[in-house]
C-alpha positions as CSV (number, residue, x, y, z in Angstrom):
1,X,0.0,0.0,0.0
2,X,1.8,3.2,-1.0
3,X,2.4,6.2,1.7
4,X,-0.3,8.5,2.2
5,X,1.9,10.9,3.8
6,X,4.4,11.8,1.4
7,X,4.9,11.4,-2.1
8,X,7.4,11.9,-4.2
9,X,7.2,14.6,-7.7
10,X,8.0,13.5,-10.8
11,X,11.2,15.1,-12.5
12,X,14.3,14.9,-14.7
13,X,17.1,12.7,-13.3
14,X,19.2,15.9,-12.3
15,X,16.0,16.7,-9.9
16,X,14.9,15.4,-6.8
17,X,11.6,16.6,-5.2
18,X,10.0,15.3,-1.7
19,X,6.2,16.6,-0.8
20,X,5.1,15.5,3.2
21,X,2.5,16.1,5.7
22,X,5.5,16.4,8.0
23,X,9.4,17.3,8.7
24,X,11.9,14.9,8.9
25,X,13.8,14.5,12.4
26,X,16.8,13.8,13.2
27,X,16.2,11.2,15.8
28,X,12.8,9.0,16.6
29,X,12.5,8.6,12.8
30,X,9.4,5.9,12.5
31,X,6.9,4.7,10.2
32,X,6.5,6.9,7.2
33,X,9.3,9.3,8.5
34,X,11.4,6.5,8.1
35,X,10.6,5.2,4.9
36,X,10.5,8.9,3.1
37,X,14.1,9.5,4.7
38,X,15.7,6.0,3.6
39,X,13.8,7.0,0.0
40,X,15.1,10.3,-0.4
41,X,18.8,9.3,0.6
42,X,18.8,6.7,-2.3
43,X,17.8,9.2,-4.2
44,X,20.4,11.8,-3.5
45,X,22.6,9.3,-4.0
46,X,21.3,8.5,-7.6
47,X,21.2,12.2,-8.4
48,X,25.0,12.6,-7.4
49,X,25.6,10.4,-10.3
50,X,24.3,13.1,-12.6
51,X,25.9,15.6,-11.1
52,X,26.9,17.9,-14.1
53,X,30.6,19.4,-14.3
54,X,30.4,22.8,-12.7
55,X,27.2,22.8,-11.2
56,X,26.6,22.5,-7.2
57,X,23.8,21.0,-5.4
58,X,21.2,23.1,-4.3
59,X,19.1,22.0,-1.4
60,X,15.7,24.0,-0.7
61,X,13.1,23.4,2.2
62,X,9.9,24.9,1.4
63,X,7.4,25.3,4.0
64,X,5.6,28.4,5.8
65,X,6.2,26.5,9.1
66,X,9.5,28.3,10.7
67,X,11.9,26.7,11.6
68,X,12.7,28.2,15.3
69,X,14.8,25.7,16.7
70,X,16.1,23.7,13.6
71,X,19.4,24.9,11.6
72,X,18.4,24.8,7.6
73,X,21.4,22.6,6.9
74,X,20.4,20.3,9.3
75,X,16.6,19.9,8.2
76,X,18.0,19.6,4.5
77,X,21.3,17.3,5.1
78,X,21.9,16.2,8.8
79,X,18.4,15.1,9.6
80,X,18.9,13.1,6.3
81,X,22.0,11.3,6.5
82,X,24.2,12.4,9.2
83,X,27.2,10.8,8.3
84,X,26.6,12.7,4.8
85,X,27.9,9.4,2.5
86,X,24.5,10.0,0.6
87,X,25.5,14.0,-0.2
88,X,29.1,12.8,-1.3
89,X,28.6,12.6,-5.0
90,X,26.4,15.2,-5.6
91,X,28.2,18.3,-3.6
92,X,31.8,17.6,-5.1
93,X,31.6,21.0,-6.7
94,X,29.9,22.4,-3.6
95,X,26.1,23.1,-2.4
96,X,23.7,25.5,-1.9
97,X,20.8,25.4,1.1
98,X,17.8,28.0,1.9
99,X,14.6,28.0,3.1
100,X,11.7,29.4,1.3
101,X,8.9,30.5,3.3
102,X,5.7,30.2,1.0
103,X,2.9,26.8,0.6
104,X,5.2,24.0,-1.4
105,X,3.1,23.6,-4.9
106,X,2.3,20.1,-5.7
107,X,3.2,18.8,-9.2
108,X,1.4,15.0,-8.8
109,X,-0.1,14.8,-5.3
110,X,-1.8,16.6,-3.2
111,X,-0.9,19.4,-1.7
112,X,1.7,19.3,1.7
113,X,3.1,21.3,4.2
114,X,6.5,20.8,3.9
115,X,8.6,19.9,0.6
116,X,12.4,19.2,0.1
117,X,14.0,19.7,-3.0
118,X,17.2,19.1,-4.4
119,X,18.9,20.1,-7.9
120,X,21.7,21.3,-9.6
121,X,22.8,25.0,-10.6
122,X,25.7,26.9,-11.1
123,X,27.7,28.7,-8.7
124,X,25.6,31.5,-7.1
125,X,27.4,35.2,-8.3
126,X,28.8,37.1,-5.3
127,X,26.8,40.0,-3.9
128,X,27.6,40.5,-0.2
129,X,29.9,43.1,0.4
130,X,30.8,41.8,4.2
131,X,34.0,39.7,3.9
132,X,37.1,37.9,5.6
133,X,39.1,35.2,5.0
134,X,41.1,32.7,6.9
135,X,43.2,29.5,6.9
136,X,42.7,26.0,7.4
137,X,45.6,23.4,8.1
138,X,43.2,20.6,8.0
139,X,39.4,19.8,6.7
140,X,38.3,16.4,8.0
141,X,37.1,14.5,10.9
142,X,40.1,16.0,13.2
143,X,38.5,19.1,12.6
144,X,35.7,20.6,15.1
145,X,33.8,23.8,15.8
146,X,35.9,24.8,18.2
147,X,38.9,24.9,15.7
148,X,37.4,26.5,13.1
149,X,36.0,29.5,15.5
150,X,39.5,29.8,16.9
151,X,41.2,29.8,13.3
152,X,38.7,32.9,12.1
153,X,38.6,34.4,15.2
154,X,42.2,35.1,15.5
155,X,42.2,35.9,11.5
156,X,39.4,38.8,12.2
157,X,41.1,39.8,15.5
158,X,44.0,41.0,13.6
159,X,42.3,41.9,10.2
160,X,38.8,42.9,11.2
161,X,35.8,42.9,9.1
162,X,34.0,45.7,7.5
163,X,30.1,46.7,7.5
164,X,27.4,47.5,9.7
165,X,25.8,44.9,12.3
166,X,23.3,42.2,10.3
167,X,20.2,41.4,12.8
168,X,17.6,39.1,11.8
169,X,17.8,36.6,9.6
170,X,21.1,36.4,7.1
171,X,23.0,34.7,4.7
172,X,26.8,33.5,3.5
173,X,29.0,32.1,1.1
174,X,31.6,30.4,1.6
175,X,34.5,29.7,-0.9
176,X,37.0,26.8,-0.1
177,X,40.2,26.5,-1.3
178,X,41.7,22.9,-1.3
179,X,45.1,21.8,-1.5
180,X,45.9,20.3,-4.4
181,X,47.2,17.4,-2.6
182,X,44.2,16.9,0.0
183,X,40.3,15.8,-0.3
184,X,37.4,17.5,1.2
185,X,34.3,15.8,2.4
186,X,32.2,18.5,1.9
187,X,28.9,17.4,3.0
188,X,30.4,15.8,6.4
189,X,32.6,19.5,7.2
190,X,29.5,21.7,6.7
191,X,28.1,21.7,10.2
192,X,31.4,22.6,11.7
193,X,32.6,24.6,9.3
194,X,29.6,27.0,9.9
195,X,29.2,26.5,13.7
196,X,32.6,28.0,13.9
197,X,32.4,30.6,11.3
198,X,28.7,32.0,12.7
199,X,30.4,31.8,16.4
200,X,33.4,33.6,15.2
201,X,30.9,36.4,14.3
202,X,28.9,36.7,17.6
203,X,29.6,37.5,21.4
204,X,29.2,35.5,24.0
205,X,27.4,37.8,27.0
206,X,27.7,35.7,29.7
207,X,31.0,36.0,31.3
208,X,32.8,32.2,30.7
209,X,33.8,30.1,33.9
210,X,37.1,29.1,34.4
211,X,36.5,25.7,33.5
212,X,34.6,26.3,30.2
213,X,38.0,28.2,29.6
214,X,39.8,25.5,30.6
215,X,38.5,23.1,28.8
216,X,38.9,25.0,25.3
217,X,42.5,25.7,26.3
218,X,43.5,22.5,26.4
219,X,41.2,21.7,23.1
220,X,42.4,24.9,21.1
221,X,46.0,25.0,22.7
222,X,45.5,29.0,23.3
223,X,45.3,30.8,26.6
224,X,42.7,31.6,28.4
225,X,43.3,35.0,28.9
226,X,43.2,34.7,24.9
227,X,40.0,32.7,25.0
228,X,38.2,35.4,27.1
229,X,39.3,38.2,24.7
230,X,38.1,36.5,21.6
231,X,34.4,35.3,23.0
232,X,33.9,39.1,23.9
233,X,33.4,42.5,22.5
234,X,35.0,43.3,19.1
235,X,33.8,45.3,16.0
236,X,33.9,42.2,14.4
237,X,30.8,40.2,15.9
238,X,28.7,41.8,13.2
239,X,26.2,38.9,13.8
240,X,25.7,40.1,17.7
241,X,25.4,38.9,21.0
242,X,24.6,35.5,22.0
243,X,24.3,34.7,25.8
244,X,26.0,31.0,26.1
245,X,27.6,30.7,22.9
246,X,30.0,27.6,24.0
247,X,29.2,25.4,27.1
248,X,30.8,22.2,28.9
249,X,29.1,19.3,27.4
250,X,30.7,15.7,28.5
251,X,34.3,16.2,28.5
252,X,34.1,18.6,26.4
253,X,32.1,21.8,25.0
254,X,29.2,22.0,22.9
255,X,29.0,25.7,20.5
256,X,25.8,27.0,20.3
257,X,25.8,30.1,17.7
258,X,22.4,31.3,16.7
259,X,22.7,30.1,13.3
260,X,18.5,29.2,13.0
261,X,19.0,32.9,11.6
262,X,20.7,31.5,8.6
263,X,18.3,31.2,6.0
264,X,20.7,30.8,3.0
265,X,24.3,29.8,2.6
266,X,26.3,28.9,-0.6
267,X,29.5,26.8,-0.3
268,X,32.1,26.3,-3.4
269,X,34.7,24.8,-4.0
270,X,37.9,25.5,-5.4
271,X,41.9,24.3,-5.9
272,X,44.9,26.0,-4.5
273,X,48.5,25.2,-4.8
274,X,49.3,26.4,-1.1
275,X,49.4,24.0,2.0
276,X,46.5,25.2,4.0
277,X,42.4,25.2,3.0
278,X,42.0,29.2,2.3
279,X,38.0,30.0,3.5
280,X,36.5,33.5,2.2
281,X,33.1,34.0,4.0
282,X,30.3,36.9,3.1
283,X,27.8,38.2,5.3
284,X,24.8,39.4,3.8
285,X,21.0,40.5,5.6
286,X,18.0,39.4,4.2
């Protein structure tokens, strides 16, 4: 008996388009959750086989639910496959997420509350006029939040960033540079590549303990007194204040930017002949 839940739109083979009654979670997946999940990662997976050259995959949630609570990469690629082997072919070149808030339109059922779609496009032109860059000595499963923020945070402490404060929702782009003589697992770095990045861009309010300090001493291998100075006040948290951006969590700490407020983000992907990843990041309001 098919689903009566969720159904899938009929497309080309560089196209993949999910219609549902519901959202997909990332834990407690049951029933017809389940079975629209394990669906659309087979899917993806399919459609990263006619990935054409140039082109990055573009991932779109549309729904006029918000999504307070829930980060738009993770509704459109964590929440889907979380070890991201499903994304790997299709986001070689790079990928694209945003959320769109209107009523999906249904092409062959009926109509739903929430849709997911995913296609290719070429690389997004660059608009935002907020920028910095920053280097990377590694981009793979050594490499955390933490690191990342530490690695731009030090870059803008000593080269700043210019333009005015964004509130509200915002978007980025993001332009790698890999070494010619390393890989990048793009679709497994995107959640800490942008954890760090947003909570280089914010200040944390609430004055840090001595052990949360501590504990990303010995992580980051920088002083605390260093720490302190980059969590706080600088001309450079253009994205504003956050109360608890980084916490203890286990034996170690958990970063918690506010990055619900990214709506759209575009990642590409590009070669360079020097040792380190090179990352240029724009800010942009919406």
């Amino acid at each position: 008996m098919p689903p009566t839940t969720y159904n899938f739109e009929t497309t080309s083979n560089q196209e993949v388009v999910l219609s549902s009654d519901f959202r997909i979670p990332f834990d407690k997946v049951r029933g017809d959750k389940l079975r629209a999940r394990d669906e659309l990662k087979g899917k993806i997976v399919s459609l990263g086989g006619n990935r054409p050259s140039g082109m990055v995959l573009v991932g779109e949630y549309i729904s006029e639910e918000p999504t307070q609570g829930s980060d738009i990469e993770n509704i459109l690629f964590y929440n889907i496959d979380q070890s991201g082997v499903a994304f790997a072919g299709a986001t070689t070149q790079g990928m694209r997420f945003l959320h769109t808030l209107r009523t999906p339109e249904p092409t062959d059922g009926p109509g739903r509350l929430h849709q997911y779609r995913y296609r290719f496009c070429p690389v997004a032109a660059e608009t935002m006029k907020i920028s910095f860059e920053f280097e990377m000595e590694n981009l793979d499963k050594t490499t955390t939040a933490g690191i990342v923020w530490r690695e731009a945070s030090l870059s803008l402490a000593k080269c700043g960033v210019v333009g005015e404060p964004v509130g509200g929702a915002f978007k980025l782009a993001v332009h790698i540079l890999v070494p010619e003589k390393k890989d990048l697992f793009l679709a497994k770095m995107v959640k800490p590549l942008l954890d760090g990045t947003i909570s280089a861009l914010q200040e944390m309010t609430f004055e840090p303990r001595p052990e949360l300090l501590a504990r990303l001493s010995t992580l980051l291998n920088i002083e605390p007194s260093e720490i302190k100075s980059l969590l706080g006040t600088s001309e450079s948290k253009i994205l504003g204040k956050r109360k608890i951006l980084v916490f203890p969590f286990g034996k170690g700490v958990k970063w918690n930017p506010e990055d619900e407020r990214l709506k759209e983000c575009d990642i590409s992907i590009g070669k360079t002949k020097n040792a380190k990843f090179g990352i240029k990041v724009l800010v942009g309001g919406l």
